[in-house]
C-alpha positions in Angstrom: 0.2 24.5 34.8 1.2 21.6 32.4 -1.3 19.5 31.1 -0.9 15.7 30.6 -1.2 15.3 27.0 -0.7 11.5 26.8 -1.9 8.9 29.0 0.8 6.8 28.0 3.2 8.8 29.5 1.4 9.6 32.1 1.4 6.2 33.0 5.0 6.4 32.0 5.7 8.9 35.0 4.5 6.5 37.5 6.1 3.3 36.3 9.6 5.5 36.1 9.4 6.7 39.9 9.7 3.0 40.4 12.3 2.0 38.0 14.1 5.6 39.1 15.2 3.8 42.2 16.7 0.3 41.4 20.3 -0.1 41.7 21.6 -0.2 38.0 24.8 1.3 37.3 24.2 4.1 34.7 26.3 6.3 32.7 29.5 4.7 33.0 32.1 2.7 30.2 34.0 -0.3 31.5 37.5 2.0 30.3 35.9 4.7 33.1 34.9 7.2 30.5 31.6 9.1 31.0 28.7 7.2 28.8 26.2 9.5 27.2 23.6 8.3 25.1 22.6 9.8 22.4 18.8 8.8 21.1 18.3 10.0 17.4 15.3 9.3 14.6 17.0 10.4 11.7 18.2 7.0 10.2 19.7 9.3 6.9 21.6 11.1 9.7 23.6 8.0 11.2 26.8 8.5 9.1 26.8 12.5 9.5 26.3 11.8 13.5 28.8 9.1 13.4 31.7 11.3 12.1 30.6 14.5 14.5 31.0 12.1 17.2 34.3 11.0 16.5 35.2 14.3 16.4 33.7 15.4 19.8 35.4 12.5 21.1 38.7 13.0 19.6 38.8 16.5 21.7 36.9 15.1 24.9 38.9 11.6 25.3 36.9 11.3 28.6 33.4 11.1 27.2 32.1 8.6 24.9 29.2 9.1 23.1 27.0 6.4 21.6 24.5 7.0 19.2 21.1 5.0 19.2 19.2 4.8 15.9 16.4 1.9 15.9 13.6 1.0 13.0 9.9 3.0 15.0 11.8 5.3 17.0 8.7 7.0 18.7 7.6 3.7 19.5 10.9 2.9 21.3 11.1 6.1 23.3 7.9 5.8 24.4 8.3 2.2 25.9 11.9 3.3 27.4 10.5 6.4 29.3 7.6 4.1 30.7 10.9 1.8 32.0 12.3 5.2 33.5 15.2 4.1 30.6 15.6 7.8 29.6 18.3 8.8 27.3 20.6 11.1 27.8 20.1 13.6 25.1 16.8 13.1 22.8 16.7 14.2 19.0 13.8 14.3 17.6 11.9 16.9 15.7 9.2 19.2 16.9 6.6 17.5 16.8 3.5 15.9 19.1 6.0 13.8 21.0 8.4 16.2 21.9 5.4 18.1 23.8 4.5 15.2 25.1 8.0 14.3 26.6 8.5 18.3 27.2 4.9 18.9 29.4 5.3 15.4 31.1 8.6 16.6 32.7 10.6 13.8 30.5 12.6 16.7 29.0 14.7 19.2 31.4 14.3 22.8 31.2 16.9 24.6 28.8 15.5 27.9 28.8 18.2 29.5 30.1 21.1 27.5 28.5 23.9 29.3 26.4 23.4 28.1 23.5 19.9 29.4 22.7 21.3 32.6 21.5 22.7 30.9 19.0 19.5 29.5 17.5 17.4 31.6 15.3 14.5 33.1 17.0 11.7 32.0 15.1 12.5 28.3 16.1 12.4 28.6 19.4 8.9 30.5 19.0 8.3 27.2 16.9 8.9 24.8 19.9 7.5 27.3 22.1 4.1 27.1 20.4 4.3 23.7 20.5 4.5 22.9 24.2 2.2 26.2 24.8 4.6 27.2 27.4 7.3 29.7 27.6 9.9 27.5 28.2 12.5 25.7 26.4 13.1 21.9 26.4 14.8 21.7 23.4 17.2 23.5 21.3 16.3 23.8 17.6 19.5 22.4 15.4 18.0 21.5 11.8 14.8 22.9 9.9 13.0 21.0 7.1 10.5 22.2 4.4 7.6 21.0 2.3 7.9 21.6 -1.0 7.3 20.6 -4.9 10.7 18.8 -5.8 10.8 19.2 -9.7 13.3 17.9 -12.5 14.8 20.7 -13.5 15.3 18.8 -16.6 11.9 17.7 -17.2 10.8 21.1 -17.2 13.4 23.0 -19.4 12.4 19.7 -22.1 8.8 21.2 -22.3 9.4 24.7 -21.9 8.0 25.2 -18.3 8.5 27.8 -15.6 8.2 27.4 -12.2 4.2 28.4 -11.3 4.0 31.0 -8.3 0.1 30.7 -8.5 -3.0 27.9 -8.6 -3.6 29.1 -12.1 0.1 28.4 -13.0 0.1 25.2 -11.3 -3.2 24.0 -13.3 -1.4 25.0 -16.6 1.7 23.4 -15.6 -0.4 19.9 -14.6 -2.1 20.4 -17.9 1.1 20.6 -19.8 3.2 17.6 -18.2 -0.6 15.4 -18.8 -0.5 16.9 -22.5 3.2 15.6 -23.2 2.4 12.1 -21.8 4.1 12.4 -18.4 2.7 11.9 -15.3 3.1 15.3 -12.6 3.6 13.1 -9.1 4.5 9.6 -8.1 2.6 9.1 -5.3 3.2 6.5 -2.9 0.4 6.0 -0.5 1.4 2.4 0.7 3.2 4.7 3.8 0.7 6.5 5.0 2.2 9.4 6.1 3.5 10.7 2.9 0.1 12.1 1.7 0.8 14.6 5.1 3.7 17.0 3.2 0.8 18.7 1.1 -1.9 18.3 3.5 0.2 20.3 6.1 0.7 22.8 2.7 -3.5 23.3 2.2 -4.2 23.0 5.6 -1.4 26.0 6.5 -1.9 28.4 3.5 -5.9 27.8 3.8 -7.1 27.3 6.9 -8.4 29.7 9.6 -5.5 31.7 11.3 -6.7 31.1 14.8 -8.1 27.5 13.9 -6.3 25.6 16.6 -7.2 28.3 19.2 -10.5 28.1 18.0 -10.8 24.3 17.8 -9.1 23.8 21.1 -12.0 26.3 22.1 -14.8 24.5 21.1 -15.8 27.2 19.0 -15.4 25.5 15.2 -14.7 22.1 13.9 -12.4 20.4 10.8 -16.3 20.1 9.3 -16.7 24.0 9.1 -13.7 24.5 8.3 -11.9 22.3 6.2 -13.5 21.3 4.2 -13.2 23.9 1.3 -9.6 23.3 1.4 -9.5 19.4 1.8 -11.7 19.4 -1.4 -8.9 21.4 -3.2 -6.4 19.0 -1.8 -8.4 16.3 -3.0 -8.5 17.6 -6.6 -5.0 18.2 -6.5 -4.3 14.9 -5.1 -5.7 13.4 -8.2 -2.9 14.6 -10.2 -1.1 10.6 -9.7 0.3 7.9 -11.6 -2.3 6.2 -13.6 -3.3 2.7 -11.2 -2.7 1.5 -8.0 -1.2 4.6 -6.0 -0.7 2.4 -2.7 2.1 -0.1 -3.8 4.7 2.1 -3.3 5.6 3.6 -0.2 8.4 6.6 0.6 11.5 4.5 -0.3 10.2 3.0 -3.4 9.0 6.9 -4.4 12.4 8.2 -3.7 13.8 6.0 -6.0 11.0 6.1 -8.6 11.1 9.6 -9.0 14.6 9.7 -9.3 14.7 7.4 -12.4 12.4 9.5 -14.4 8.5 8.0 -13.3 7.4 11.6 -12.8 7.9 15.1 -13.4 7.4 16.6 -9.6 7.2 14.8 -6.2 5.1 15.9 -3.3 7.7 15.6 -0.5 9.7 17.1 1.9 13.1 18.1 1.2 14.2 15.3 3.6 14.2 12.6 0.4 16.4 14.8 -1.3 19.5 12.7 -0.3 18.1 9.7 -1.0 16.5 10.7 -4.2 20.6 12.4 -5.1 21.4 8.5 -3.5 19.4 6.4 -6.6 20.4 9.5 -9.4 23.1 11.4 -9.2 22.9 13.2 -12.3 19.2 14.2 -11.6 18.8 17.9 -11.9 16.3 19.0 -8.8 14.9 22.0 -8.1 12.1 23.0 -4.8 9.3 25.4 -5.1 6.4 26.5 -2.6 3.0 24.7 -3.4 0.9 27.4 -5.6 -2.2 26.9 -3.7 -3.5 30.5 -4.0 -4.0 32.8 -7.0 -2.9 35.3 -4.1 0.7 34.8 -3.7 0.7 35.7 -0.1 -0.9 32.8 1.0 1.6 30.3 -1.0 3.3 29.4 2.3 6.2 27.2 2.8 5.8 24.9 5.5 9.0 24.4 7.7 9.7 23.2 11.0 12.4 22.2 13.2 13.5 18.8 12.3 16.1 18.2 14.4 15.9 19.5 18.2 18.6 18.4 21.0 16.9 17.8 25.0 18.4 16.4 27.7 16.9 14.0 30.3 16.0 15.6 33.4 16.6 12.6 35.1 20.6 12.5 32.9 23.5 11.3 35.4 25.3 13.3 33.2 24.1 16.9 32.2 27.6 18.8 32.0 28.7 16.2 29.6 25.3 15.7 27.8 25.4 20.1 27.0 29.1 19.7 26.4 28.4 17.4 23.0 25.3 19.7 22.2 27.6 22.9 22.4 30.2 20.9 19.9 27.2 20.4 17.6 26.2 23.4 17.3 29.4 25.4 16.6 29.3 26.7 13.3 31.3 24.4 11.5 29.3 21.1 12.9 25.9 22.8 11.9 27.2 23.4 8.6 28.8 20.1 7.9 25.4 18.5 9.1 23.6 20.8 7.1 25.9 20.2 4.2 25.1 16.4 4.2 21.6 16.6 5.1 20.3 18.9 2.5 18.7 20.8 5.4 18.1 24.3 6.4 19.8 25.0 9.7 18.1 26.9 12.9 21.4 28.0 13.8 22.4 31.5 13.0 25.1 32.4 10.6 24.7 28.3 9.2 23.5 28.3 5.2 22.1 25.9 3.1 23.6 26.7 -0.5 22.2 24.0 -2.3 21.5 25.7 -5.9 18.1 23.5 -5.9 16.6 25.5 -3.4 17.4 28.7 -5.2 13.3 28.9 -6.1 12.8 29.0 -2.3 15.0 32.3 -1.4 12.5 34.3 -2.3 9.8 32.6 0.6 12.1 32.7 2.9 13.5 36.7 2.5 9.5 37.4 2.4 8.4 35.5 5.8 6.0 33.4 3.9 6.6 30.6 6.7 4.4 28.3 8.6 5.0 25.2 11.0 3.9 21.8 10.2 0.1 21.9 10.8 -0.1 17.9 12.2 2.5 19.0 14.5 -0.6 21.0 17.0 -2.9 17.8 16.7 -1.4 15.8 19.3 -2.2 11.6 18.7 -4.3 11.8 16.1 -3.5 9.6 13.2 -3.7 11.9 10.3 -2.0 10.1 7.9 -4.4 7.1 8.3 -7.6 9.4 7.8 -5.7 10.9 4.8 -4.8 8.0 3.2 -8.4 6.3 3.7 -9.7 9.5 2.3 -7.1 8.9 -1.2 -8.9 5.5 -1.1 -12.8 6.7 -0.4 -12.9 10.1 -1.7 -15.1 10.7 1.0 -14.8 14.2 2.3 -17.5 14.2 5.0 -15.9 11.2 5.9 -12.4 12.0 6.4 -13.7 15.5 8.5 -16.1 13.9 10.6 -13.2 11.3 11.5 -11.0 14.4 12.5 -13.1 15.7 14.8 -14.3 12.4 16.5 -10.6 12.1 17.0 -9.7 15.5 18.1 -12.7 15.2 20.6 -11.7 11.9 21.3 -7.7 12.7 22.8 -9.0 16.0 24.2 -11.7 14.3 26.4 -9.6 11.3 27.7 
């Protein structure tokens, strides 16, 4: 039985019955092609959608496809489903929302669709586990990862190799702070962006069964965290000297880029825009070495890109018929080309010589999903950016579980 995760779209459901049955005119261009909309979060993906479409629509003269891209994206879809304003096919990443969309019955059911085969397994395991059912409302397209992006440069200057364990990591720290650099430009005015490690610690160090467990009643973040959001916390501290909350993700991209640090804790998802501000930047990606035991180094990826269709769509066939063209090996490698992303399709490659240091993760298994991606509506990034601000462990924990408790109960 599906569970109501958010009572915003539970509301949602309601309000759409209503708008469901008003007489606008969907789905249809004034020049009697078929109108699909296509709703996507990715503002660095416009250009790479915009030139996929033109393609699709240079073979399928009948069907136009427009692409939606707005500033708070999440924001937006949630007010359009409460309209019953549905898009035609949703692209977001798998995430909290897309379970929300997916167990609300926003999303239709594409379990049995085609085109799964062609997506790696461990994806659609990903998406699975997310929703907690053994269905399907999306189909995986692009895969990210959290890693340590390094300037190759930098580290051939003072005679650095890439760490694989905490002890390496602490001599590499001590080296860079030694030589009068700084190791990460951190950027705390976005709140968010303190998450890429904190999904790192929480993945490689938590329990195993801590969700289950959680979900359970059974354990709390305060008995279990809080070994590992200590380390975080000393890690954390490894910053630009002063204020650590004027800059937020764009001015970090850019920062980085020009030289104000030696490593950046992002995902792999600024990589464009850091290539954007310096081209001539020499990058390189390794797993955080949060472990002297190499085993639990873990790179976090999920599935960044997902297609779903509406189940409410006036136009299914045509909505699948544009997913099918995305997904074709040459589409998923032209989008993964341009994105610098890993691809859940099979036989697609990201060949990027940066991410050479994370071949060895990857033929190992040494995977985990995005941990803030099982916590659904609870602000993480604003608990972990208080806690950069407070220091205050306890604090931050006792917040986690007040809000945990707090969306579970309502």
């Amino acid at each position: 039985m599906k569970k109501a995760f958010s009572l915003t779209l539970a509301l949602a459901l309601a309000v759409s019955i209503v708008t469901a049955c008003g007489s606008k005119e969907e789905g249809s261009s004034s020049n009697g092609k078929v109108k699909v909309e296509f709703f996507q979060y990715k503002s660095e993906a416009v250009a790479t959608y915009d030139a996929l479409i033109a393609k699709f629509e240079a073979a399928n003269p009948g069907i136009d496809i427009v692409q939606t891209n707005v500033p708070e994206s999440a924001t937006v879809l949630k007010t359009r489903v409460a309209k019953g304003d549905v898009p035609d096919i949703i692209s977001t990443g798998g995430d909290a929302q897309f379970a929300d969309l997916a167990l609300n019955d926003i999303l239709a059911d594409l379990t049995d669709y085609s085109v799964q085969s062609s997506v790696i397994e461990g994806y659609k395991t990903t998406l699975k586990l997310i929703t907690g059912t053994d269905e399907l409302y999306g189909v995986p397209f692009a895969a990210n990862a959290n890693g340590i992006i390094y300037n190759k440069g930098e580290f051939e200057a003072l005679g650095l190799s890439v760490p694989t364990t905490k002890d390496e990591m602490d001599n590499v720290l001590a080296a860079i702070k030694a030589a009068g650099k700084v190791p990460f430009h951190l950027t705390f005015k976005d709140a968010w962006t303190a998450l890429p490690a904190w999904n790192v610690f929480t993945a490689s160090l938590q329990p195993a069964d801590f969700y289950a467990d959680r979900a359970a009643g059974s354990t709390t973040f305060a008995a279990a965290h809080k070994e590992l959001m200590t380390q975080y916390l000393a890690f954390m501290q490894n910053g630009q000297p002063g204020d650590r909350f004027t800059d937020g993700y764009t001015e970090g991209n850019t920062a980085f880029a020009k030289g104000a640090s030696v490593m950046y804790l992002q995902g792999v998802w600024s990589i464009p825009e850091i290539l954007k501000a310096n081209p001539e930047i020499k990058l390189g990606v390794f797993p955080y070495p949060v472990s002297n035991d190499k085993s639990k180094n873990l790179l976090v990826s999920g599935v960044d890109a997902l297609f779903a269709i509406s189940a409410t769509s006036k136009h299914p066939e045509e909505a699948k018929k544009f997913i099918e063209f995305l997904i074709q090996t040459e589409n998923a490698q032209q989008y993964t080309n341009e994105q610098k992303s890993f691809s859940a399709i099979e036989g697609v490659f990201q060949n990027e010589e940066y991410y050479s240091d994370l071949k060895p993760v990857f033929e190992e298994g040494r995977i985990a999903d995005f941990p803030d991606h099982y916590i659904n509506g609870m602000d993480l990034g604003i608990i972990v950016q208080e806690l950069m601000q407070k220091k205050d462990i306890d604090a931050a924990l006792k917040k986690m579980d007040e809000e945990y408790d707090k969306l579970a109960n309502r």
